[in-house]
C-alpha positions in Angstrom: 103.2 115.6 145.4 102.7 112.1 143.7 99.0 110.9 143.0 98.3 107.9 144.3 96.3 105.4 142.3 94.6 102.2 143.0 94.2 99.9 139.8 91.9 97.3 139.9 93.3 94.3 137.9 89.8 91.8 137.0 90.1 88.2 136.9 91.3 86.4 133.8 92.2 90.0 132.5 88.4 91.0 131.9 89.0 94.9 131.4 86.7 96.7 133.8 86.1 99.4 131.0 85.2 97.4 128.6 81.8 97.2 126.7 80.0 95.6 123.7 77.3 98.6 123.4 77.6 100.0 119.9 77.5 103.7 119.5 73.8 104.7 118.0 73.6 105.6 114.2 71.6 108.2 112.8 71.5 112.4 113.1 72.7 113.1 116.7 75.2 116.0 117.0 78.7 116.5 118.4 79.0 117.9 121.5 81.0 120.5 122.4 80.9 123.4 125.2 79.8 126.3 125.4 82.6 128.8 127.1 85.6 130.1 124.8 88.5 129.6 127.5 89.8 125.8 126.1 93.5 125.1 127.1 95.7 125.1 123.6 99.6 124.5 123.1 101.4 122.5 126.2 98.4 123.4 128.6 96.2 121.2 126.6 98.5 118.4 127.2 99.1 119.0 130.8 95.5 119.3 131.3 94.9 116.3 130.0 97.2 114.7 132.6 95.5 116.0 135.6 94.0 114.2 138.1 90.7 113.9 137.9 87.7 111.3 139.0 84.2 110.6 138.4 81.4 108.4 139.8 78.5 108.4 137.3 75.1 106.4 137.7 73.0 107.0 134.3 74.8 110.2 133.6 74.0 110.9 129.6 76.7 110.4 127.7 76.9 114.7 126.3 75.9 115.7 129.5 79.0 114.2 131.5 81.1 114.8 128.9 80.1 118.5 129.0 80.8 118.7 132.4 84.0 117.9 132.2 85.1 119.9 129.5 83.8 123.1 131.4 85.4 122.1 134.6 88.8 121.4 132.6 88.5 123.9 130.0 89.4 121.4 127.1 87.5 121.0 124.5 85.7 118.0 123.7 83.6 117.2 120.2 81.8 114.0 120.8 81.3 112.6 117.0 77.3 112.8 115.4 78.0 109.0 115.2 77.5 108.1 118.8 74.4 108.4 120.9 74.8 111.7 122.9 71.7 110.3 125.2 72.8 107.1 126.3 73.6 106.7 129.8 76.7 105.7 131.5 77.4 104.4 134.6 80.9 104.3 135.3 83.8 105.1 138.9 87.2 106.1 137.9 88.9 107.1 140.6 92.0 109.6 140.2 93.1 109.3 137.2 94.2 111.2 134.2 91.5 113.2 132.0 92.7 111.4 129.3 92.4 107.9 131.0 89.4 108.8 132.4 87.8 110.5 128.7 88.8 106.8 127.5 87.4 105.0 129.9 84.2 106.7 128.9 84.8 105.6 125.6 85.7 102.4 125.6 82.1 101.6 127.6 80.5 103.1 124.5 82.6 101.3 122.1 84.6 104.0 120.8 88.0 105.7 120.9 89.6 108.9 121.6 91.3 111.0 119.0 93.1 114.5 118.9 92.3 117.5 116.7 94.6 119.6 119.0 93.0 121.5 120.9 90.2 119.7 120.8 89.9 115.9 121.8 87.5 113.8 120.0 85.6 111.0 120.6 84.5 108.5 118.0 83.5 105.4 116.7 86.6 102.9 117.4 87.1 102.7 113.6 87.5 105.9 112.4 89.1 107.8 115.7 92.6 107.4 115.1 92.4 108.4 111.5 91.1 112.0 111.8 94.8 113.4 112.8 96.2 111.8 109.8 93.1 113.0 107.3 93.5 116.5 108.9 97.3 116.7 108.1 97.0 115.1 104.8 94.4 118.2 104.2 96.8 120.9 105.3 99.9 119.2 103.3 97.4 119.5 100.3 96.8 123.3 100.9 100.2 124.6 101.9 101.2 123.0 98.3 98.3 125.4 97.1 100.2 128.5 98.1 98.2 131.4 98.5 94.8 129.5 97.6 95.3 127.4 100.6 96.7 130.7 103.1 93.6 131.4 104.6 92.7 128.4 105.5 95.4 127.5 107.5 95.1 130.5 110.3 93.9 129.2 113.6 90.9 131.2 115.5 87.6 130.2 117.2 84.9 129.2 116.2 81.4 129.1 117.0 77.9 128.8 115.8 74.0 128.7 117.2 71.4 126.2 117.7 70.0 124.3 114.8 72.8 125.4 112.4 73.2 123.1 109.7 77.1 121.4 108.8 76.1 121.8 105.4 75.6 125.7 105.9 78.6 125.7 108.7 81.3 124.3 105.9 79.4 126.9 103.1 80.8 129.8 105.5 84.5 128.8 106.2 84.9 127.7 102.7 83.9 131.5 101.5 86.1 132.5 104.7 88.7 130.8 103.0 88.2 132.5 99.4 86.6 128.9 97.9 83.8 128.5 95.7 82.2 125.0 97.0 81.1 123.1 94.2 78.5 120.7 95.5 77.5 121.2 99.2 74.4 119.1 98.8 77.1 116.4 99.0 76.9 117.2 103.3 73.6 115.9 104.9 71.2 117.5 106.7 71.3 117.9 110.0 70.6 119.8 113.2 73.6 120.7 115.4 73.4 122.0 119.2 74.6 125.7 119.6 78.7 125.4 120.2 81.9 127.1 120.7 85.2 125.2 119.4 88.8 126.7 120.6 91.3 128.1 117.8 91.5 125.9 114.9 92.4 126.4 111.1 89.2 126.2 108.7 90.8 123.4 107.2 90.4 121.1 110.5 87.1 122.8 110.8 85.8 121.4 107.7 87.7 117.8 108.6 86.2 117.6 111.5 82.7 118.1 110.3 83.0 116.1 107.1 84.9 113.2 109.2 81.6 112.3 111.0 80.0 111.7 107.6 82.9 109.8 105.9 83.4 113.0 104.1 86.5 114.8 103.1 87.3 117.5 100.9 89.6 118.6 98.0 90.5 122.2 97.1 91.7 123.1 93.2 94.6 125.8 92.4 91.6 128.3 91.2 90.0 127.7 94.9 87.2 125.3 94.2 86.5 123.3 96.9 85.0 119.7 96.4 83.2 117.6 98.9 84.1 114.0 98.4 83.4 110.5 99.7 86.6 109.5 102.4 88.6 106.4 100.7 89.7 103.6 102.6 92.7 104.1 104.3 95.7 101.6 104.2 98.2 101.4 106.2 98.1 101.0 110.5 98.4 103.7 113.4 100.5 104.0 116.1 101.5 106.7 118.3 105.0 106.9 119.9 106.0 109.2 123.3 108.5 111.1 122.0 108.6 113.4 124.7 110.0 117.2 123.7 111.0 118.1 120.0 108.2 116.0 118.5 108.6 118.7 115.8 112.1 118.4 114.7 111.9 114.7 115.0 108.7 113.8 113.1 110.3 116.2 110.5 113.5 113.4 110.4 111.2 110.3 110.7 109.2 111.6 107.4 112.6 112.4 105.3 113.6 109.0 106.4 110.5 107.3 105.7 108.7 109.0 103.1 106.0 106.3 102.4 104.5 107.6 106.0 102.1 110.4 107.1 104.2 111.8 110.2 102.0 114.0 112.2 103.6 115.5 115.4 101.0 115.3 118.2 101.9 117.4 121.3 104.3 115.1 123.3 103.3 112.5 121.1 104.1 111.6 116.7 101.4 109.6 115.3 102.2 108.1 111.9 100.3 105.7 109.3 102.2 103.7 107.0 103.1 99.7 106.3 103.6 97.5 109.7 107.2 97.0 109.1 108.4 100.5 108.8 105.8 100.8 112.2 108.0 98.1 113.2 111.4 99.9 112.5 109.9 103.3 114.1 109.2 101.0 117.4 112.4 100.2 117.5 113.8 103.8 116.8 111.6 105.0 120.0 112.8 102.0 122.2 116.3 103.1 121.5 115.9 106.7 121.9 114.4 105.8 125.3 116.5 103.3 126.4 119.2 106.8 126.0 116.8 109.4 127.7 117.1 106.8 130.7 120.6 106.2 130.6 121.4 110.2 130.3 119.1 111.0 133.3 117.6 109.9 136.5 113.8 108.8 136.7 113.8 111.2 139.8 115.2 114.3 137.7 113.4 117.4 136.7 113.6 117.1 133.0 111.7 113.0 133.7 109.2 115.1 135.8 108.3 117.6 133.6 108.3 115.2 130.4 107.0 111.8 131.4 103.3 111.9 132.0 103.1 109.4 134.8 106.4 111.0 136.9 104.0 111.9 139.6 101.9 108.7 139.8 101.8 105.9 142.1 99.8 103.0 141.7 98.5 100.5 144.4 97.3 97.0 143.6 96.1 94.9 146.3 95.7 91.7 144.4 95.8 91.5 140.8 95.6 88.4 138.9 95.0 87.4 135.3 96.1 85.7 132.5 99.3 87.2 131.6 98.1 88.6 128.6 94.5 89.8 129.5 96.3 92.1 132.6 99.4 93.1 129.8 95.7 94.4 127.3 93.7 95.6 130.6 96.7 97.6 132.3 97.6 99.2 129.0 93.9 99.9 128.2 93.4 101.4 131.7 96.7 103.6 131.4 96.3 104.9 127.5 99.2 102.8 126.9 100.2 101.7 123.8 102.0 98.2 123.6 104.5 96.7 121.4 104.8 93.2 122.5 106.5 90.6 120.6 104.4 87.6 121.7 106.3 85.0 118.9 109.7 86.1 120.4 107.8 84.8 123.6 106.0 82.0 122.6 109.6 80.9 121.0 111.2 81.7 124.9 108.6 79.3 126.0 106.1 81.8 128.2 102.6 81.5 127.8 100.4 83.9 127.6 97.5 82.3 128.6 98.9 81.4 132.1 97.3 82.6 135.2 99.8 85.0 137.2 99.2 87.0 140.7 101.2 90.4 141.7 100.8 93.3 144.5 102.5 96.8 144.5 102.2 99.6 146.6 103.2 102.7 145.7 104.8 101.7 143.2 105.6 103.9 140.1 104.6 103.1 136.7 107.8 101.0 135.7 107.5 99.7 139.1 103.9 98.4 137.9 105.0 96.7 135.0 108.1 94.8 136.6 105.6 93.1 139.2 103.9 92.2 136.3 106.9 91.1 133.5 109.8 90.5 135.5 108.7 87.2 137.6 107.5 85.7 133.9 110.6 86.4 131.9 110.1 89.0 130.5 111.6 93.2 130.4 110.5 96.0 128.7 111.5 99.6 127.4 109.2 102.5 128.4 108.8 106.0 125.9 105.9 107.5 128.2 102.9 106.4 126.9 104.7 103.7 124.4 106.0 100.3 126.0 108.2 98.0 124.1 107.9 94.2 125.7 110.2 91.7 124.9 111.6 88.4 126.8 114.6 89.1 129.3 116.8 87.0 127.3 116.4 89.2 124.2 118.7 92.1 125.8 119.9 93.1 122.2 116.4 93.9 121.6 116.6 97.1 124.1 
C-alpha cells in the first residue's frame, strides 16, 4: 500500500525544520538504548524507511530519541557534543525514520551520520565525516595483517553506568591484542549505561574518540596511539546507488584513487576534490538515467530498491522562491541535490523568483516536476540523489 504524505512547503522557502540552536558543549554522553535486538544488514535500511510519526511538546532530546530506537529496534548514538536535555518540540507526520531522525536534528543544529548499524547524530560539522574516518581506520588495520585481525570482527557491545571512554577504549584495545600507549590522551567523562549492536572494535574506538576530535593509530608490533583528528580536506557526498554498492564502490576507488569510497548500505559515500565529486555525479545520473530506461517505475525491482516507491505526497499549496522550496523539499526528504544553478542563471531562470505548485498523490518524481518542469527546468533521480539541470541541457542527462 503507498503512504500517503502531506508536505508542507513555507513561504519564501523558510524550512519548517530548521533551527539556529547550537548543540550544548561540555561532558554530556551519547545515548544509546538499552535492549540488544538492533536491526543490522538490509533490515537496518529498510527500517530506516518506515513510516513513522511523532508529535513532541518539550520532549528531551535523549529521551525521544530513546524512544524511538526501542520502538524501531535501531540503534541510535546521540554524540557527547549535543545537549541530551534540551527539549524539542517538533510534528512530523508520516514520514521515514530517517527523515524524521533528521528532522530532529536539524532543530538542534546537527546532522545524521551512519556507523552501520548504528545511526548517529552529531554536530553538523563533523557528522558526515565519521564514515569516512571509520573506513580509513579499517584500511589502516587490514594493511596490519594479523595485528589488525581482531579488531575487525563485528559483535555487541555494552557497558554500565558511569563507565569511563577512557577505560571503555583501554578494554577493546587489550580485546584487540594492543598495548595503548597514552590513554590519558581520552577525557574524563561519565557515560549512561548502554548496549550498541554488532560492530568491529575498530568503529568502537572511532566512534568514541570521534566525539572528542580523537582518532587513533595502531603500529605493526600492536601499539595503539591516541591522536588529535587532522583537518579533513576534501567534500562529502553520498550517491543512491541502489544494489551492488559493493562491487561498484570497489570500481569507483580503482578509477579514482585520490578518493575514500565507502559503500553505505544502498548508498556509496566518498570524500575527495569537487571535480572528481563532479564526475561521480555525473556517473550516478547516467547510471540512473539506464535503471529507468531498463525498467518501469511501477516494477518490482523500483519497489524493492527505491526508497520512496511506496510514497505519495500531497501539497495543498506550496509556494516559495524557487530555490528556498528546491533546499526545503530536499532537506525535508534527506535528499541530496546536485543543481547546476550557473547552467541556470546562464538559461536565464532565477532562482530567487516566487513560484506556486499543488500535487496530490503524486509520487516523488511527480513532486519535483510540479516544482521544475513549469520553470525550465528537468532533472535525473538515483533514490535519494537528484541531479537538476535546465530542460534545454538534455545532453546533460
Amino acid at each position: 500500500m503507498n503512504r500517503s504524505v502531506v508536505v508542507s512547503i513555507a513561504v519564501l522557502g523558510v524550512s519548517v525544520f530548521a533551527s539556529f540552536a547550537n548543540c550544548a558543549s561540555g561532558q554530556t554522553p551519547p545515548t544509546s538504548v538499552s535492549r540488544l535486538f538492533f536491526a543490522s544488514g538490509e533490515a537496518f535500511w529498510q527500517r530506516l524507511e518506515q513510516t513513522t510519526s511523532i508529535y513532541w511538546t518539550d520532549v528531551p532530546l535523549r529521551e525521544g530519541l530513546l524512544r524511538l530506537a526501542e520502538t524501531h529496534g535501531v540503534a541510535i548514538v546521540l554524540d557527547r557534543r549535543c545537549d541530551p536535555g534540551e527539549p524539542v518540540t517538533l510534528t512530523v507526520r508520516q514520514q521515514s525514520l530517517r527523515d524524521v531522525l533528521s528532522a530532529i536534528a536539524h532543530q538542534r543544529s546537527c546532522e545524521l551520520g551512519f556507523l552501520v548499524p548504528v545511526v548517529y547524530i552529531g554536530p553538523a560539522e563533523a557528522a558526515s565525516w565519521l564514515e569516512i574516518i571509520a573506513a580509513q581506520r579499517r584500511k589502516e588495520l587490514q594493511a596490519l595483517g594479523r595485528v589488525g585481525t581482531a579488531a575487525l570482527r563485528p559483535s555487541p557491545a555494552s557497558w554500565p553506568r558511569l563507565s569511563t571512554p577512557r577505560n571503555l577504549v583501554l578494554q577493546w584495545a587489550r580485546e584487540a591484542g594492543w598495548q595503548l600507549a597514552n590513554a590519558e590522551e581520552i577525557p574524563h567523562d561519565l557515560w549512561p549505561e548502554a548496549n550498541l549492536p554488532a560492530l568491529t572494535i575498530a568503529d568502537r574506538i572511532t566512534l568514541v574518540l570521534f566525539q572528542f576530535d580523537l582518532t587513533y593509530q595502531v603500529s605493526e608490533t600492536g601499539v595503539m596511539t591516541v591522536a588529535p583528528l587532522a583537518p579533513q580536506n576534501g567534500e562529502i557526498k553520498r550517491f543512491w546507488v541502489g544494489n551492488k554498492t559493493s562491487v561498484l564502490a570497489q570500481r569507483w576507488e580503482q578509477q579514482f584513487p585520490g578518493c575514500i569510497v565507502v559503500p553505505s548500505g544502498p548508498e556509496i559515500v566518498v570524500q575527495g576534490p569537487p571535480e572528481t565529486l563532479r564526475e561521480l555525479a555525473r556517473l550516478a545520473s547516467d547510471l540512473a538515467s539506464s535503471q529507468q530506461s531498463r525498467s518501469s517505475p511501477n516494477s518490482t525491482a523500483a519497489a524493492t530498491t527505491d526508497p520512496f516507491a511506496q510514497r505519495r505526497f500531497t501539497v495543498k499549496d506550496g509556494r516559495g522562491t524557487l530555490e528556498g522550496v528546491i533546499t526545503q523539499l530536499s532537506r525535508q526528504l534527506g535528499m541530496e541535490v546536485q543543481f547546476d544553478t550557473e547552467a541556470a542563471r546562464r538559461e536565464g531562470i532565477r532562482l530567487d523568483q516566487l513560484i506556486e505548485f499543488r500535487v496530490t498523490n503524486a509520487t516523488v518524481d511527480e513532486l519535483w516536476r510540479a516544482i521544475l518542469e513549469p520553470r525550465g527546468l528537468t532533472f535525473v533521480r538515483m533514490g535519494r540523489t537528484i541531479r537538476i539541470f535546465p530542460a534545454s541541457h538534455t545532453s546533460a542527462r
